[in-house]
N, C-alpha and C positions, 0 to 999 in steps of 0.2 A: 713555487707557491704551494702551498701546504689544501687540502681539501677542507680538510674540518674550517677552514676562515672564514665561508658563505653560508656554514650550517648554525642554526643558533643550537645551546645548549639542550640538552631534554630536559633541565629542571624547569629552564625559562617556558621550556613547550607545554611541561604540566601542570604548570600555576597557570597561563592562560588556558589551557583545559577546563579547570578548576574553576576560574571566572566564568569562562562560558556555561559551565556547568549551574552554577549559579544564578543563571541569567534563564533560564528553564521556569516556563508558570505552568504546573501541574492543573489539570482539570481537576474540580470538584468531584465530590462522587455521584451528586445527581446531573452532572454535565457529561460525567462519564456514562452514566448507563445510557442516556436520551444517543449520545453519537453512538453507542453501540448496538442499540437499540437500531438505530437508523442503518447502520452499516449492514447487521443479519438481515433486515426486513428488504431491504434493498439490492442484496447477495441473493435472495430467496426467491427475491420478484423476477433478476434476469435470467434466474437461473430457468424457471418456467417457461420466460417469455423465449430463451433457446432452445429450450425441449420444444415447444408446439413450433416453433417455426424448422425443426429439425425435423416432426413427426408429417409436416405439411409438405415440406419438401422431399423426404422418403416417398410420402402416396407420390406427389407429382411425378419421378424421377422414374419411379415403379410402371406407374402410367404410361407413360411416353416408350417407355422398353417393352412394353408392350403393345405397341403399335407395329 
């Protein structure tokens, strides 16, 4: 039995490529900027909220070693 008999072609693989490709609904640009908008703003926010719980948890840890 030969290998290449189970493999389908590369041409036939990059015309469905090309279809799926096709099949892609780009965002607008104002749907674009609001999710990236949303993305930084919310990158931004946990990034804070793991500084103070990392700044909260240093004193405590600090604290305790000092006992």
């Amino acid at each position: 039995m030969s290998e290449a008999a189970g493999k389908a072609p590369k041409k036939s693989w990059f015309k469905g490529l090309k279809a799926e490709y096709k099949k892609i609904i780009w965002p607008d640009k104002k749907s674009l900027t609001k999710q990236t908008i949303a993305v930084v703003a919310t990158s931004v926010a946990l990034g804070i909220i793991i500084k103070i719980l990392d700044v909260i948890m240093t004193y405590g840890i600090d604290a305790i070693m000092k006992l």
